[in-house]
C-alpha positions in Angstrom: 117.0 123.4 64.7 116.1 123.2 68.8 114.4 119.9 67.9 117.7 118.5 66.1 119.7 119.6 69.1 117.1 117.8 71.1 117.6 114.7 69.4 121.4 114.9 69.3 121.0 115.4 73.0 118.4 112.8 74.0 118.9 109.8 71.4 120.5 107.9 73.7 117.7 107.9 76.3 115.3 106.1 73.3 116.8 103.3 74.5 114.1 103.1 77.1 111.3 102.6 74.9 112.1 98.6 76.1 110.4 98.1 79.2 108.9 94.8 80.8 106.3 94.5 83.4 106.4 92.9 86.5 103.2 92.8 89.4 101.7 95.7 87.4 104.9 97.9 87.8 106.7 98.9 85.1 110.5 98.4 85.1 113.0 99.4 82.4 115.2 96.7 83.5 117.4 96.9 79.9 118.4 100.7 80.5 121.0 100.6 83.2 123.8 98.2 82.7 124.1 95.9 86.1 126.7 96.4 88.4 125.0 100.0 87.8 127.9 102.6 86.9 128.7 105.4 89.2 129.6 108.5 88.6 130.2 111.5 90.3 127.4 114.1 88.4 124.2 113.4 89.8 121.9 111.6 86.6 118.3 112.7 86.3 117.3 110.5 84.6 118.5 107.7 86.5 115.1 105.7 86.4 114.5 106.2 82.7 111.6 108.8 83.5 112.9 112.3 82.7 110.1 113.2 79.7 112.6 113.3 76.8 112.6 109.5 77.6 109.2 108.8 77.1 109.1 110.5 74.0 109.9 108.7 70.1 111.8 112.0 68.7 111.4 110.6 65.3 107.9 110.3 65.0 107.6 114.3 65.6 109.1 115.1 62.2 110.7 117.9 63.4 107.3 119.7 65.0 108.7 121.6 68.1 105.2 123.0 69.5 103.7 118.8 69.5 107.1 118.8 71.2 106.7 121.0 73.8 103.3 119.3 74.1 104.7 116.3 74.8 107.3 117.4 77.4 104.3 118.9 79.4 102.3 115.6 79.7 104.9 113.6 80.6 106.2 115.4 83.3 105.9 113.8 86.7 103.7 116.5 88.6 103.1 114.5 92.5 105.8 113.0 94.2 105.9 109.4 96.1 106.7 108.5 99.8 108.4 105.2 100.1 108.8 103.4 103.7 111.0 100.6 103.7 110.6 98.6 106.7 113.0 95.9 108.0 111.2 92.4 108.9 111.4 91.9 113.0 113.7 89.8 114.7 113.4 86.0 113.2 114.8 82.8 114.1 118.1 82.6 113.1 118.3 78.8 113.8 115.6 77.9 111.4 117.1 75.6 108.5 114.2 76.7 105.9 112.4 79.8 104.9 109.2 78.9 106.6 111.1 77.8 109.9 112.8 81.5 110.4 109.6 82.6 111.8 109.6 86.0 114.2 110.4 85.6 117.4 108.7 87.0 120.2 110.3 90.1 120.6 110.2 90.7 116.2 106.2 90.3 116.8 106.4 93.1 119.2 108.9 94.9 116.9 106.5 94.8 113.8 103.5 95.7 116.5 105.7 98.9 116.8 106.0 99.5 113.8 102.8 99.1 112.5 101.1 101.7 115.7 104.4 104.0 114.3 103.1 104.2 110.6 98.9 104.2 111.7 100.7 107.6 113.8 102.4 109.2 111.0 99.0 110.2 109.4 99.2 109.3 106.2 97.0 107.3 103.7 99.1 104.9 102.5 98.7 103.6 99.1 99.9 100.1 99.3 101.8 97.3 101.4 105.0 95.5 99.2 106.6 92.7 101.1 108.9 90.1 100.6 107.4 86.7 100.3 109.9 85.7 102.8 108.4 84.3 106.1 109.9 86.5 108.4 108.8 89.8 106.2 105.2 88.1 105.2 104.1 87.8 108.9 105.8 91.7 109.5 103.8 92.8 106.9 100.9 91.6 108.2 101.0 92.6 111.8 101.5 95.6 110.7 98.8 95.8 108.6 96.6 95.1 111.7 97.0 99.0 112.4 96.2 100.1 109.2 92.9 99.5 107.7 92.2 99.2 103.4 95.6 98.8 102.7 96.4 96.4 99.6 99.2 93.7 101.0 101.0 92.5 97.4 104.0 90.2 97.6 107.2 90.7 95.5 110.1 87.5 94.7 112.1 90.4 94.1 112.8 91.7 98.0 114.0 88.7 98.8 116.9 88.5 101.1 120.1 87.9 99.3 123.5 89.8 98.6 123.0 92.5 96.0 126.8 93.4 95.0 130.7 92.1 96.9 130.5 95.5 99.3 134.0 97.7 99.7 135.2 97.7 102.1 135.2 93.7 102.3 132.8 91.4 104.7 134.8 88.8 106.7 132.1 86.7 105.6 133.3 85.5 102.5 131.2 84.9 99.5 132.1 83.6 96.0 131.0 85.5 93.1 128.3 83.4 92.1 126.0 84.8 94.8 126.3 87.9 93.6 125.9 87.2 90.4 122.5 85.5 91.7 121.6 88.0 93.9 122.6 91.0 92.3 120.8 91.4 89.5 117.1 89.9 91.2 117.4 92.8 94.0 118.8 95.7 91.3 115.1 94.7 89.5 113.3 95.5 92.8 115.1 98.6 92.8 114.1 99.3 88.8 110.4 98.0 89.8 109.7 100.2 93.0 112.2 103.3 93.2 111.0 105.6 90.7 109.2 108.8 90.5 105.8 109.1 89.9 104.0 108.3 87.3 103.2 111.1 85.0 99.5 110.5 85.4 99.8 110.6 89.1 98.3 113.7 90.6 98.4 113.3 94.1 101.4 112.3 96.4 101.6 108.9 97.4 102.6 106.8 100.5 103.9 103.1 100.1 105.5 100.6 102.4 107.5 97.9 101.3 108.6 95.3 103.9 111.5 93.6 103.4 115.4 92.8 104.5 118.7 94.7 105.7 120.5 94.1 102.6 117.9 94.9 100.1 116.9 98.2 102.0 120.8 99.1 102.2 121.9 98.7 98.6 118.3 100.5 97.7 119.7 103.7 99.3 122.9 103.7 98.0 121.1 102.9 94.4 118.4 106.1 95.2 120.8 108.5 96.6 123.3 107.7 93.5 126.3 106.9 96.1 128.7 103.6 94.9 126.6 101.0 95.5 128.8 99.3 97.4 128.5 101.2 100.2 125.5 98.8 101.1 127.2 97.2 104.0 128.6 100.3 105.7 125.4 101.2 107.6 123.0 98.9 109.6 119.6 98.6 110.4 117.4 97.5 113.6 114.6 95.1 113.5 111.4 96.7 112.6 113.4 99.8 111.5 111.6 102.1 109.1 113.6 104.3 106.7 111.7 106.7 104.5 112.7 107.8 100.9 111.1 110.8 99.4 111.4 110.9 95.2 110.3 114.2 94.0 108.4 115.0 90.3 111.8 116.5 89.2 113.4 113.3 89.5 115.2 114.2 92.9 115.9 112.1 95.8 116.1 112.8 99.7 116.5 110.0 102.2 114.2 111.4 105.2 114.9 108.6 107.8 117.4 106.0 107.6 116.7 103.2 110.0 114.3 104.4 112.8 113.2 102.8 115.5 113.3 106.0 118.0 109.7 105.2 118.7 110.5 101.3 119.7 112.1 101.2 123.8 115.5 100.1 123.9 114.5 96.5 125.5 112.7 96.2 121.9 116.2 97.0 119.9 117.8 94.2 118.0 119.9 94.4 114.6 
């Protein structure tokens, strides 16, 4: 009877039994309908990860202890550290991608930031970055201060607009972008926001480098607020803002676009 109630209660998160890989990370990109809904209720299983997920209910044939079993091994027991860094300043002027190098003052930015994270303490797992120029050549000052860290590059942070933001930009945009844009950046969020996985037993520490709009609409998409809310904060060049997702599924946002360690003659936005 508990494991028919079960079913009644779970079937719908079988449904995540699809999943498709991309750079090694697995992403259950057919789960969540894009624009993603919002609702008021917080979802736990909003990254298609809560155990009863992972599980095929019917191949149990109704055996509640191989259940139980089951629920156990694939609970997430170690919980990850995500910093999300915003390239330095760039040139703006620059009519390609490989033109809108860092300026002087984003080198010293992403020097900055890279002495910042060596500081924090932490053994970082892993460097994401977009394969942008401006967030390549952050990444990899910054990986100047920290020593054995794998540098992988992502399509998926690119730059771009994830969602038409309320309230409105005076910078118009036709729909098309954002039908573009929006559903490449929601896949970064699929591929790299989750919580652990379940065979993960220590926590973890990962940087991903990449852009102001990307790291904006990732919040709002962690922290389960309307996603878009994206353009009502802002971020500095160099900024780091850290997300912490716990085993249980939960979310905190632990810094949000800081830069207190840069002077304010090294500020830009």
């Amino acid at each position: 009877m508990f494991l028919r109630r079960v079913a009644l209660a779970g079937g719908a998160a079988l449904f995540a039994a699809t999943v498709l890989k991309h750079n090694g990370e697995a992403s259950s990109v057919s789960a969540v309908s894009w624009p993603p809904a919002f609702t008021r209720s917080w979802d736990h299983n909003w990254d298609r990860r809560e155990p009863m997920s992972l599980i095929n209910l019917n191949g149990l044939n109704g055996n509640e202890v191989d259940l139980q079993n089951k629920l156990k091994k694939y609970k997430a027991k170690a919980r990850r550290h995500i910093f999300l860094v915003r390239h330095g300043q760039y040139n703006v002027n620059g009519e390609t991608d490989s033109e809108k190098v860092l300026t002087q003052l984003g080198r010293e930015q992403a020097n900055l930031t890279g002495q910042r994270l060596a500081n924090l303490g932490f053994t970082y797992n892993g460097l994401t970055y977009s394969t942008m120029q401006r967030a390549k050549e952050t990444s990899e000052i910054i990986g100047q201060h920290l020593d054995g860290v794998t540098h992988i590059g992502s399509d998926l942070l690119r730059e771009g607009s994830p969602i038409r933001p309320d309230p409105p930009s005076k910078h118009w945009k036709p729909d098309a972008v954002y039908f573009h844009d929006g559903p490449r950046i929601e896949s970064a969020f699929r591929s790299f926001i989750h919580r652990a996985d379940y065979e993960q037993k220590d926590e973890s520490y990962e940087i991903i480098v990449c852009h102001d709009n990307v790291i904006r609409y990732i919040v709002c998409r962690a922290l389960q607020v309307p996603p878009e809310a994206w353009l009502r904060m802002d971020l500095n060049h160099g900024s780091i803002t850290e997300l912490v997702i716990h085993h249980n599924g939960r979310v905190t946002l632990r810094m949000l676009g800081d830069a207190g360690y840069m002077p304010a003659s090294k500020l830009s936005c």
